[in-house]
N, C-alpha and C positions, 0 to 999 in steps of 0.2 A: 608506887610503881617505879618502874623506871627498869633497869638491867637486870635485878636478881628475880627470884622466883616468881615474885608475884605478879610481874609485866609475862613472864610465859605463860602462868596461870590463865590469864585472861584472852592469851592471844590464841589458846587451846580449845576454849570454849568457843570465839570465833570463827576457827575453821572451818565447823558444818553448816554454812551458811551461802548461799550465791547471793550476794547483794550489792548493791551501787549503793551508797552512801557517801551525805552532804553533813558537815558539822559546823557548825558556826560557836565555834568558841569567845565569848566576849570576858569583859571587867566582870559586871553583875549576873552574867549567867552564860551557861550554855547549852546548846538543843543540836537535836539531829535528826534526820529524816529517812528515809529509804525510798528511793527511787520511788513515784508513783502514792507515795502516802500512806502507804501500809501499816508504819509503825514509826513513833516518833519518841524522841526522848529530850528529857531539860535534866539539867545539875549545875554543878555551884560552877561560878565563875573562876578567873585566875586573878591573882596579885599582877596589876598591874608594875609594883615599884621592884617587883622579879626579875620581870623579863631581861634584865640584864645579868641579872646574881647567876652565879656558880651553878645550880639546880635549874636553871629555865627548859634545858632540854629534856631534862626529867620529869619538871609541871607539866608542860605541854601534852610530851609521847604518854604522860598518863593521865591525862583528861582526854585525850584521843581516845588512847586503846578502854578506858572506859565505857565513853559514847560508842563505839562500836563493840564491845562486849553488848551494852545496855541492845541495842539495837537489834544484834544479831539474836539473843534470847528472846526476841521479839517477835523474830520473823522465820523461826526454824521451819524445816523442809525443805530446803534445797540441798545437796548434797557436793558443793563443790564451795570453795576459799570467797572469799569477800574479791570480787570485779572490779569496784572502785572504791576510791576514796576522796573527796575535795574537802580541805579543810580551808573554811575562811576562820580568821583568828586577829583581834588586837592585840593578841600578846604571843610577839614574833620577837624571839630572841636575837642577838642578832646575828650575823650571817654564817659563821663557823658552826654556830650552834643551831642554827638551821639547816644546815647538811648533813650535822649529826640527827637533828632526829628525821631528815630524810632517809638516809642509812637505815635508822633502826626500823622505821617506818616499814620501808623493806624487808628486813627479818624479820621483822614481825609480824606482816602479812603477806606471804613470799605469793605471786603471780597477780598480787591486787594493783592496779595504776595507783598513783597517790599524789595527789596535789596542794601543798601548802600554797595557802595567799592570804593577804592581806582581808580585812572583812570586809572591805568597801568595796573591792572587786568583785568579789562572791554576791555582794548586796546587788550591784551592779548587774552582774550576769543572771542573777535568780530574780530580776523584777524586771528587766527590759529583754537582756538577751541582743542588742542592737544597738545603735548609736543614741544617745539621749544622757538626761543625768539625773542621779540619784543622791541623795541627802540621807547617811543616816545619823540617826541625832538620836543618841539613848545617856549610859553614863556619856560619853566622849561623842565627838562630832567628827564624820570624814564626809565630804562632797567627791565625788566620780562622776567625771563628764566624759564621753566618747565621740566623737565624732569622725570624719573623713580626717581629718588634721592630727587625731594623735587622739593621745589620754591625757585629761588634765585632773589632777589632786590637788584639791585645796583642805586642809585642814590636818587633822587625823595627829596629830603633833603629840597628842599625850596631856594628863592634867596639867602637868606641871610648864608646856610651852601652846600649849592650844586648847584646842575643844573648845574653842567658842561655841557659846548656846546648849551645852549638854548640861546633865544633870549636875554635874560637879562644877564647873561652871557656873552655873546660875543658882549653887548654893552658897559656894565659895562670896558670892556677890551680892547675894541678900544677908550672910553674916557679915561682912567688911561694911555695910550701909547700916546696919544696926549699933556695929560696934561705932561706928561715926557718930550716930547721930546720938549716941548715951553719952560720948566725951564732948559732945559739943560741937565735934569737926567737922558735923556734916548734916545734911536736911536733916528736919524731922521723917520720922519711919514708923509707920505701926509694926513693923520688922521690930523694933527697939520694947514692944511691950510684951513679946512672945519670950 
């Protein structure tokens, strides 16, 4: 996907649809829902080591306009454009390239609202809705805390500078205590017989 045919293609078969849709794009997968629970969809995640390269605005607007193709074939019988859109996402290019695919966003589904965020926000507002805080913790780790004083983010840094406790993470950590402990450099590990 991305600018030529085949992102129109998809954005055509959406139009017959009145829908509010939520997508939460991650690393190892991604899913979406319709307002209400009507229809829901999962597909492959994004390259995390992307989101900066030349094509992010392209990965993204075409795991979007998928989930909402996917979605809308779902849910046909309405007769009017897709109402909303919220995408939460870990793999948020960055900021230039975030306007672009809110742009396209926009021509691509002309009268729908459309909101890029972060996933931990998204996790945030789809589990409390209120001040409180939320941990989520799958491949990568981000904490969201809300209260009267502000927003506070702890984590969300990416393999390579965080995600303490996520899945890459704590594999990243039982091979480096394996590899220790076969050269000698480090405890013993039943890690080291696998």
């Amino acid at each position: 996907p991305g600018r030529g045919a085949g992102s129109r293609a998809v954005c055509d078969r959406v139009v017959m649809a009145n829908l509010r849709l939520v997508l939460d794009l991650g690393k190892s997968g991604s899913r979406g829902l319709v307002e209400g629970g009507s229809a829901a969809w999962a597909g492959a995640g994004l390259p995390a080591d992307r989101a900066a390269g030349p094509d992010a605005a392209d990965l993204l607007l075409g795991r979007v306009l998928e989930g909402v193709a996917a979605l809308a074939s779902l849910s046909l019988g309405a007769e009017q454009g897709v109402a909303s859109l919220v995408v939460g996402s870990t793999f948020l290019p960055p900021l230039v390239a975030r306007r672009e695919v809110a742009e396209r966003l926009t021509a691509a589904l002309p009268g729908a609202g459309s909101t890029l965020l972060e996933d931990g926000v998204l996790a945030h507002a789809g589990a409390l809705g209120r001040a409180g805080v939320v941990a989520s913790v799958g491949t990568g780790v981000v904490v969201f805390g809300v209260d009267s004083g502000g927003v506070r983010k702890v984590d969300g840094w990416g393999p390579e500078w965080g995600d303490r406790g996520g899945a890459v993470d704590l594999g990243r950590r039982g091979l480096a205590a394996a590899c220790l402990a076969r050269d000698g450099a480090g405890p013993p590990t039943t890690l080291a017989d696998a």
